[in-house]
One Martini backbone bead per residue (centre of mass of N, CA, C, O) as a GRO file, in nm:
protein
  323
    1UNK     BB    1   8.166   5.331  10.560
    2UNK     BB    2   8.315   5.083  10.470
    3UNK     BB    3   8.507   4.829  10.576
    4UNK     BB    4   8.855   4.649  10.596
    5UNK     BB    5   8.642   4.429  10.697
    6UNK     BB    6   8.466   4.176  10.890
    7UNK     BB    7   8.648   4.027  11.082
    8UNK     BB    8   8.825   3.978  11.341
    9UNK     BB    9   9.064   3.769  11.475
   10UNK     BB   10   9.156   3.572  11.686
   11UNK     BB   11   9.420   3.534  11.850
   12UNK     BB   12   9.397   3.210  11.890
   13UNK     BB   13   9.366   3.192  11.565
   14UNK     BB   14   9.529   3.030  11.290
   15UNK     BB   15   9.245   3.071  11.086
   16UNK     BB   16   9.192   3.316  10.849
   17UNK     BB   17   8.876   3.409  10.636
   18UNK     BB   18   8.774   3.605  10.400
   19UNK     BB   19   8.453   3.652  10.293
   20UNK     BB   20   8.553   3.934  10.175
   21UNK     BB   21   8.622   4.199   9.948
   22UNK     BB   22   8.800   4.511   9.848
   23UNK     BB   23   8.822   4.704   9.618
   24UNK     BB   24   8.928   4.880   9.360
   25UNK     BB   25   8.982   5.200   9.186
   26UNK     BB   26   9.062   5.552   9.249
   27UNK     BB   27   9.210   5.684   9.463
   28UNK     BB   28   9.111   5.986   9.558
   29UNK     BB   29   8.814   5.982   9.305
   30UNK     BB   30   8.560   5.880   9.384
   31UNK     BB   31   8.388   6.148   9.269
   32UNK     BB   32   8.512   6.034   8.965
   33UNK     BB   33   8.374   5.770   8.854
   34UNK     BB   34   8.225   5.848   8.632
   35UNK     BB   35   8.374   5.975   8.444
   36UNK     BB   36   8.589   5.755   8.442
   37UNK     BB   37   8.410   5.543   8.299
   38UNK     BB   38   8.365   5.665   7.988
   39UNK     BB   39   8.595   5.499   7.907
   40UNK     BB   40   8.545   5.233   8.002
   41UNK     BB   41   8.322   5.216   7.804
   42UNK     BB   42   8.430   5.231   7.537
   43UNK     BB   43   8.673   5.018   7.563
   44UNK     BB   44   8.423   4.778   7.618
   45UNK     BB   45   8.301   4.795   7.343
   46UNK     BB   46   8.506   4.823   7.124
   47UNK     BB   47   8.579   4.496   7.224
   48UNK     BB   48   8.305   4.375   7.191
   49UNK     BB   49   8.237   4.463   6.891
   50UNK     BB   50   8.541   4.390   6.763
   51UNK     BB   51   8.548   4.091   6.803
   52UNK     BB   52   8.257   3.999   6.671
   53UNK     BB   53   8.314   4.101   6.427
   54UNK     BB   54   8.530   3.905   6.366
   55UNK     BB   55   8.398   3.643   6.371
   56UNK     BB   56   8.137   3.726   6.183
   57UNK     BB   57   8.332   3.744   5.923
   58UNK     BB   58   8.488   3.463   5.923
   59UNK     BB   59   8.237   3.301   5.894
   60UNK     BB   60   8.120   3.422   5.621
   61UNK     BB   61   8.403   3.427   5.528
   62UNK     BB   62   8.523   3.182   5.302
   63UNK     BB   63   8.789   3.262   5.263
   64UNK     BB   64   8.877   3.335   5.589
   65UNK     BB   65   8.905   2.970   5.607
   66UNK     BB   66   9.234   2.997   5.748
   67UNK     BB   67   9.464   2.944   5.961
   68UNK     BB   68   9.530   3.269   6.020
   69UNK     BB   69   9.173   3.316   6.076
   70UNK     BB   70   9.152   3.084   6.343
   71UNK     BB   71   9.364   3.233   6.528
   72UNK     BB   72   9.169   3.511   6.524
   73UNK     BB   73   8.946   3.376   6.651
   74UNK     BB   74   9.093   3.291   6.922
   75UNK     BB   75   9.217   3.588   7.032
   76UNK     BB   76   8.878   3.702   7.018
   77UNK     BB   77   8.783   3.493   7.244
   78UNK     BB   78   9.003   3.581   7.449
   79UNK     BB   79   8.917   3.919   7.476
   80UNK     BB   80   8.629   3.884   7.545
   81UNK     BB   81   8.693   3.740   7.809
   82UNK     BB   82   8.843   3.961   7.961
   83UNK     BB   83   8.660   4.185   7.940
   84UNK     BB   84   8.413   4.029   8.087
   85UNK     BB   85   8.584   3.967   8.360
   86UNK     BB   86   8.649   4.310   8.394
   87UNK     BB   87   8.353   4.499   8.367
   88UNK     BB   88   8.134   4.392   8.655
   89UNK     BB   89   8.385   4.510   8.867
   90UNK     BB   90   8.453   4.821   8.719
   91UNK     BB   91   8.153   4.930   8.696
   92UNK     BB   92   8.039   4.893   8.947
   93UNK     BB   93   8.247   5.054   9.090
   94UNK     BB   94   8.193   5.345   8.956
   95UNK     BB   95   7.875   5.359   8.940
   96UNK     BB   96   7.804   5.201   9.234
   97UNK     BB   97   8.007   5.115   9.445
   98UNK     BB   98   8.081   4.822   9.416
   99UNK     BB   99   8.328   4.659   9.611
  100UNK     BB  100   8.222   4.364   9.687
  101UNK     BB  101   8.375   4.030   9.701
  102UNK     BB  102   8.351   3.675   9.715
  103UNK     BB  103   8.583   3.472   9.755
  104UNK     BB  104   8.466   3.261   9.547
  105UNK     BB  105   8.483   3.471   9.315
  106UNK     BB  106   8.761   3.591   9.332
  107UNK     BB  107   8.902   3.357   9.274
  108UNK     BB  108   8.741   3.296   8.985
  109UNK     BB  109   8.808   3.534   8.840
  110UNK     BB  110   9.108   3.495   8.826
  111UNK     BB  111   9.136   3.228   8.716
  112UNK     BB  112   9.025   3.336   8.448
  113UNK     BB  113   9.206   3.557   8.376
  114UNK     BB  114   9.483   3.388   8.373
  115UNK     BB  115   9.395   3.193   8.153
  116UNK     BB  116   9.359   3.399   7.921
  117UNK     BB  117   9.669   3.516   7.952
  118UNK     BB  118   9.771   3.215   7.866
  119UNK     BB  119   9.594   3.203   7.593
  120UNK     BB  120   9.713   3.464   7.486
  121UNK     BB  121  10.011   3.374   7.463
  122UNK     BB  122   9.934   3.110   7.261
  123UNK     BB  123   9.817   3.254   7.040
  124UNK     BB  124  10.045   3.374   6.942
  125UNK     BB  125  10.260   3.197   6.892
  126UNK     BB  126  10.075   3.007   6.698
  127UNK     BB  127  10.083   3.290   6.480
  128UNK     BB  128  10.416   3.296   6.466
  129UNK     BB  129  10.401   2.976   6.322
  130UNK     BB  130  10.222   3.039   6.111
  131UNK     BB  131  10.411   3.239   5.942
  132UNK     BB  132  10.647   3.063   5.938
  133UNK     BB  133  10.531   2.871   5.756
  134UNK     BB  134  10.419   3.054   5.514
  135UNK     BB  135  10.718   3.167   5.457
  136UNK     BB  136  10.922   2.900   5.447
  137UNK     BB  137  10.655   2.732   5.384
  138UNK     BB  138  10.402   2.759   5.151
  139UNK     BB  139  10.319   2.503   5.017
  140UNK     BB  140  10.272   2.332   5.308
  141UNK     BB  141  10.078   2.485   5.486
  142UNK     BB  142   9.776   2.325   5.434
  143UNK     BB  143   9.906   2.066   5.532
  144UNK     BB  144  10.034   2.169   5.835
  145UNK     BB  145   9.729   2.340   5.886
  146UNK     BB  146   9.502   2.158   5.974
  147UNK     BB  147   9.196   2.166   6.097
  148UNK     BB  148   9.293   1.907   6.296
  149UNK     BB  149   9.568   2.081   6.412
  150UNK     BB  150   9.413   2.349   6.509
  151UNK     BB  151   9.218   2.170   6.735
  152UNK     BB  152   9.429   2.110   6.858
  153UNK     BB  153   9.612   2.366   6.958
  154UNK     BB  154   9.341   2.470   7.112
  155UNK     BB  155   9.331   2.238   7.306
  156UNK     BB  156   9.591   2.266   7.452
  157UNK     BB  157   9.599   2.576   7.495
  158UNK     BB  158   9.340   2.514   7.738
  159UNK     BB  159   9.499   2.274   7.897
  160UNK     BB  160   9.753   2.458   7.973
  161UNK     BB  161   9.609   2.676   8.158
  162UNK     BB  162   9.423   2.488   8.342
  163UNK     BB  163   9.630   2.309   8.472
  164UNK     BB  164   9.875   2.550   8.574
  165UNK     BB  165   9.598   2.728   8.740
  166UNK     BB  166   9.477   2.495   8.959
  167UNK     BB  167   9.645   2.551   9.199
  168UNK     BB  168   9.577   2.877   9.275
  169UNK     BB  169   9.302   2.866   9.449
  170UNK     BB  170   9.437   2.635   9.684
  171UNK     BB  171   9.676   2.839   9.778
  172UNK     BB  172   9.468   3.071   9.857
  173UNK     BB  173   9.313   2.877  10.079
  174UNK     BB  174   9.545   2.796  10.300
  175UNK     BB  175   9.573   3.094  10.408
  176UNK     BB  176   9.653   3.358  10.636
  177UNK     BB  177   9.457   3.595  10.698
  178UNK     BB  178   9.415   3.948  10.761
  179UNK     BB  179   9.211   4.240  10.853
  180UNK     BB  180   9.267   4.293  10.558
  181UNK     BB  181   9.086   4.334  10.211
  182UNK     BB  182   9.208   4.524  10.041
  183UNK     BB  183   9.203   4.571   9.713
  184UNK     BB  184   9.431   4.710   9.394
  185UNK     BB  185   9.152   4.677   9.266
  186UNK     BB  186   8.877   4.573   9.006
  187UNK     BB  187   9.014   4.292   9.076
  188UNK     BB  188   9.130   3.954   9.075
  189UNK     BB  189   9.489   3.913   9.169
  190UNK     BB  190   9.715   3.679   9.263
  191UNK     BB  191   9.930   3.909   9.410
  192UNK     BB  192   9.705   4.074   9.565
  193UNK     BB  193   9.600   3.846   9.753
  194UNK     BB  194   9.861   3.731   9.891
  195UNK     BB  195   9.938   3.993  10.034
  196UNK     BB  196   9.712   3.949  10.271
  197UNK     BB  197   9.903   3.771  10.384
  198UNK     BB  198  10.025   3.632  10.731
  199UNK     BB  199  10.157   3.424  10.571
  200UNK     BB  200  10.325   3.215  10.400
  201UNK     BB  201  10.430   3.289  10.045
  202UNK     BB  202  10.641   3.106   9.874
  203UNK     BB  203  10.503   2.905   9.713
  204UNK     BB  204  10.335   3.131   9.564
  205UNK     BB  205  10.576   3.234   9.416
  206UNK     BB  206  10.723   3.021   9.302
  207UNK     BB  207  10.466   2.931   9.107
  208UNK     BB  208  10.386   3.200   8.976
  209UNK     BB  209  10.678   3.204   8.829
  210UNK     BB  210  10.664   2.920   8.661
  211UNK     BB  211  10.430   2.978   8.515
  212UNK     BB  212  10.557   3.269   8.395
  213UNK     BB  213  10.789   3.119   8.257
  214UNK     BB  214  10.620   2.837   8.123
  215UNK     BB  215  10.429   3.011   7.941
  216UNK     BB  216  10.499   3.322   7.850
  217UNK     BB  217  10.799   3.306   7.841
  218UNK     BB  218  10.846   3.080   7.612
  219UNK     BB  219  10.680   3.212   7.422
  220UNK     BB  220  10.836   3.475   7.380
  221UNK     BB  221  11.097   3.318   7.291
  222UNK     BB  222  10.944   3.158   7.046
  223UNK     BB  223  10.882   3.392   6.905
  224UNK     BB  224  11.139   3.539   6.844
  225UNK     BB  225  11.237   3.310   6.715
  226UNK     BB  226  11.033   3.308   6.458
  227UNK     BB  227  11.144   3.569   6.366
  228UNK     BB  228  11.418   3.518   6.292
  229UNK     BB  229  11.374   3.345   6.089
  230UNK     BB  230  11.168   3.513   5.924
  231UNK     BB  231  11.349   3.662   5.861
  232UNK     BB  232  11.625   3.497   5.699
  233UNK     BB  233  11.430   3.435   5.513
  234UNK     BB  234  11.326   3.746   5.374
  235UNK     BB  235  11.618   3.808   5.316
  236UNK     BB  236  11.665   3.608   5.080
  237UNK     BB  237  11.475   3.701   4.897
  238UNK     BB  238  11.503   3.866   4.591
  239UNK     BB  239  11.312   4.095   4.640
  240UNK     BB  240  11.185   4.355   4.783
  241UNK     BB  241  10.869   4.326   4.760
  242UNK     BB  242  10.885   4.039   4.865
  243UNK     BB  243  10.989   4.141   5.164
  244UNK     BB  244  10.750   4.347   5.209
  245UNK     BB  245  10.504   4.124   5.169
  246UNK     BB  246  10.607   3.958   5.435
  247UNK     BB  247  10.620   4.169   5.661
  248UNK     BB  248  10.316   4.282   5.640
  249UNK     BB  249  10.203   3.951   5.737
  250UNK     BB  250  10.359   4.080   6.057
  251UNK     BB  251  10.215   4.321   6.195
  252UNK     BB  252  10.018   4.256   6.368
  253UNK     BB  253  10.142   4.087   6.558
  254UNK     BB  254  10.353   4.239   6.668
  255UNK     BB  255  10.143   4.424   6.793
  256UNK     BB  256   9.975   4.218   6.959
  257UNK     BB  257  10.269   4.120   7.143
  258UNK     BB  258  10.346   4.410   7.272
  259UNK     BB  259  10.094   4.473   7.403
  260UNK     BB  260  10.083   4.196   7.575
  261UNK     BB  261  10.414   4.204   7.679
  262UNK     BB  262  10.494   4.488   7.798
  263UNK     BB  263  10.285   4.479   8.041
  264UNK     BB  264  10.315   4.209   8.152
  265UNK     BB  265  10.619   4.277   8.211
  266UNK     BB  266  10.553   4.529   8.401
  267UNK     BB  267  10.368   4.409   8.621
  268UNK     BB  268  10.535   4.207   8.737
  269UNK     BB  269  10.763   4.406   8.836
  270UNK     BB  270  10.627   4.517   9.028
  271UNK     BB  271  10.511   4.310   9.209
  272UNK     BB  272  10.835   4.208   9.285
  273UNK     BB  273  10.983   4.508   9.298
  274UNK     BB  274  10.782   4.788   9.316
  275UNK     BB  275  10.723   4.921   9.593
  276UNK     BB  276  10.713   5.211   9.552
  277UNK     BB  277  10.580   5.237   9.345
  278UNK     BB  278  10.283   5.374   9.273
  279UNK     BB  279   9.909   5.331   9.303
  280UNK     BB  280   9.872   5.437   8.958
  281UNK     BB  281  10.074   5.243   8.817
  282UNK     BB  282   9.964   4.975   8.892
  283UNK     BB  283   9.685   5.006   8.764
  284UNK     BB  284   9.715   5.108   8.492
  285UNK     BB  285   9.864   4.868   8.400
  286UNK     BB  286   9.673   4.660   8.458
  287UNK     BB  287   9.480   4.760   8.252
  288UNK     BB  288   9.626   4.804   7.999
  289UNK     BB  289   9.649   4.454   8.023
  290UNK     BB  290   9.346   4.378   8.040
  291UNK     BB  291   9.218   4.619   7.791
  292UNK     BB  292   9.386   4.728   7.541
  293UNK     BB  293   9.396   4.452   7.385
  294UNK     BB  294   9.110   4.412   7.294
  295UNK     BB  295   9.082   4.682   7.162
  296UNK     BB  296   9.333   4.658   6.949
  297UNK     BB  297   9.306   4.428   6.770
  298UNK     BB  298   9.057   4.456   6.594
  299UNK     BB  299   9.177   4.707   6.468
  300UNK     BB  300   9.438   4.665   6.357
  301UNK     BB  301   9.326   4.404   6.178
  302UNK     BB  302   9.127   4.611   6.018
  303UNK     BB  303   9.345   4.786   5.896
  304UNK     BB  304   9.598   4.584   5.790
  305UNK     BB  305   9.382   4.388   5.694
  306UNK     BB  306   9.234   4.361   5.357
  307UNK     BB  307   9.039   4.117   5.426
  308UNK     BB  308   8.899   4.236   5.662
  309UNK     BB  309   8.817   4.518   5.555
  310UNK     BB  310   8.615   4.359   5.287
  311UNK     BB  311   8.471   4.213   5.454
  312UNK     BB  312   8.311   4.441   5.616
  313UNK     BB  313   8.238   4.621   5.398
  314UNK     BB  314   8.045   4.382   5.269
  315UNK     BB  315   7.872   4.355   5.484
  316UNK     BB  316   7.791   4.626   5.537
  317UNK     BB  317   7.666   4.692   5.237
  318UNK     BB  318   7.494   4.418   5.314
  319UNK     BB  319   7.292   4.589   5.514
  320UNK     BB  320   7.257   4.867   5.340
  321UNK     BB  321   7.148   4.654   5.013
  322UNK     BB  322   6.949   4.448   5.031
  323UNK     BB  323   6.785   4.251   4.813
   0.00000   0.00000   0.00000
């Protein structure tokens, strides 16, 4: 059995980094991992099959080259990233028991799944703010959403990931770890490094805190505000048909914003609030927000959109009657 620590940290020691983490999968379910891993790999096709499926339809099909699904390009690229984040030591762990991973390693993993969460909350906005030109100015949609704004706004949202999360892997490198080294997931997650830590992690509190209210955070209230609009805008409309057909063209996002927006705070509210919470609903909190949005955007936006259902189907029919 491995031991929950690398080595004792010397008593007059000041500062102590262990060299590997110990991940965790289901506590008191070991023998059941193997079983486990089934929907996690179901999940995980689904995500990797679906994500691409999206892309490949998007690039292929002409008429789908606007800003509309310029956004879904992005969104998609973005769950892609999150699911092969946690895809290599979560079923490592599942099929292999492999639990152990490398200080800097684990690091770089959190650094990577933070940013892309946070890359998944600006592409949510960006979609939000499309809907809104659409709707309430439709005449200017093509003029104020050019491909050359299309491309800065994508290049913001990795700047802006990367830059607010950059200082988080060194804020966590700073810190005196005790000589447990246990993390309660299958992934590395900065709320949960941190807690290992036995020095001050306040600066650590403080900062993610920042993060995630300046950037998840006001995207949220950015998105809610522009629905406000978006709704002010569709009630003026004069028919119900219309406003109707003007709602429906915001069905995928709203369901893609509370899959994403739900777990996430749910999640926070665990980490700051929930000591008592118990350690499966940690976990599974936990999945939820990172393997769920992928799994389910490309489901939603495949089933209610009929321009993205009708060019798979053409795809798929032209795979299956190639002249």
């Amino acid at each position: 059995m491995e031991q929950a620590w690398d080595t004792v940290p010397l008593v007059n020691s000041s500062f102590y980094q262990p060299s590997t983490f110990l991940m965790t999968g289901f506590p008191g379910l070991e023998a059941d991992h193997h079983w486990i891993s089934i929907p996690f790999c179901m999940f995980y096709l689904i995500a990797l099959s679906g994500n691409f499926m999206i892309l490949i339809i998007i690039k292929k099909t002409q008429s789908l080259h606007q800003p509309m699904y310029c956004f879904l390009s992005m969104l998609a690229v973005t769950d892609l990233g999150l699911a092969l984040c946690t895809l290599p030591t979560t079923l490592g762990i599942f099929w292999f028991n492999i639990r152990r991973i490398e200080f800097e390693a684990c690091l770089t993993q959190m650094y990577f799944i933070h940013i892309l969460s946070v890359m998944e909350s600006s592409v949510l906005l960006a979609m939000a703010f499309d809907r809104f030109i659409a709707i309430s100015n439709p005449l200017r949609y093509l003029s104020i959403l050019t491909k050359a704004n299309i491309i800065k706004i994508g290049l913001a949202i990795v700047l802006r990931a990367v830059i607010s999360l950059f200082p988080i892997p060194f804020l966590l490198k700073r810190l005196t770890y005790c000589g447990n080294n246990v993390l309660s997931h299958s992934f590395c997650f900065h709320p949960d490094i941190m807690k290992l830590a036995c020095t001050d992690i306040k600066v650590n509190i403080l900062y993610g805190l920042v993060v995630i209210l300046s950037t998840a955070g006001v995207d949220f209230v950015l998105i809610v505000l522009s629905y406000v609009l978006i709704i002010k805008t569709v009630v003026s409309l004069a028919t119900k048909e219309t406003c109707l057909k003007a709602f429906n063209t915001c069905v995928c996002h709203v369901c893609a914003v509370l899959i994403f927006f739900i777990p996430m705070i749910g999640l926070s509210i665990i980490y700051r609030f929930g000591n008592n919470v118990p350690t499966l609903v940690n976990i599974m909190v936990a999945y939820i927000y990172l393997i769920v949005p992928p799994v389910l955007n490309p489901i939603i936006y495949s089933v209610k959109s009929k321009q993205i259902r009708r060019a798979m189907l053409k795809t798929l029919w032209w795979k299956n009657n190639p002249i």
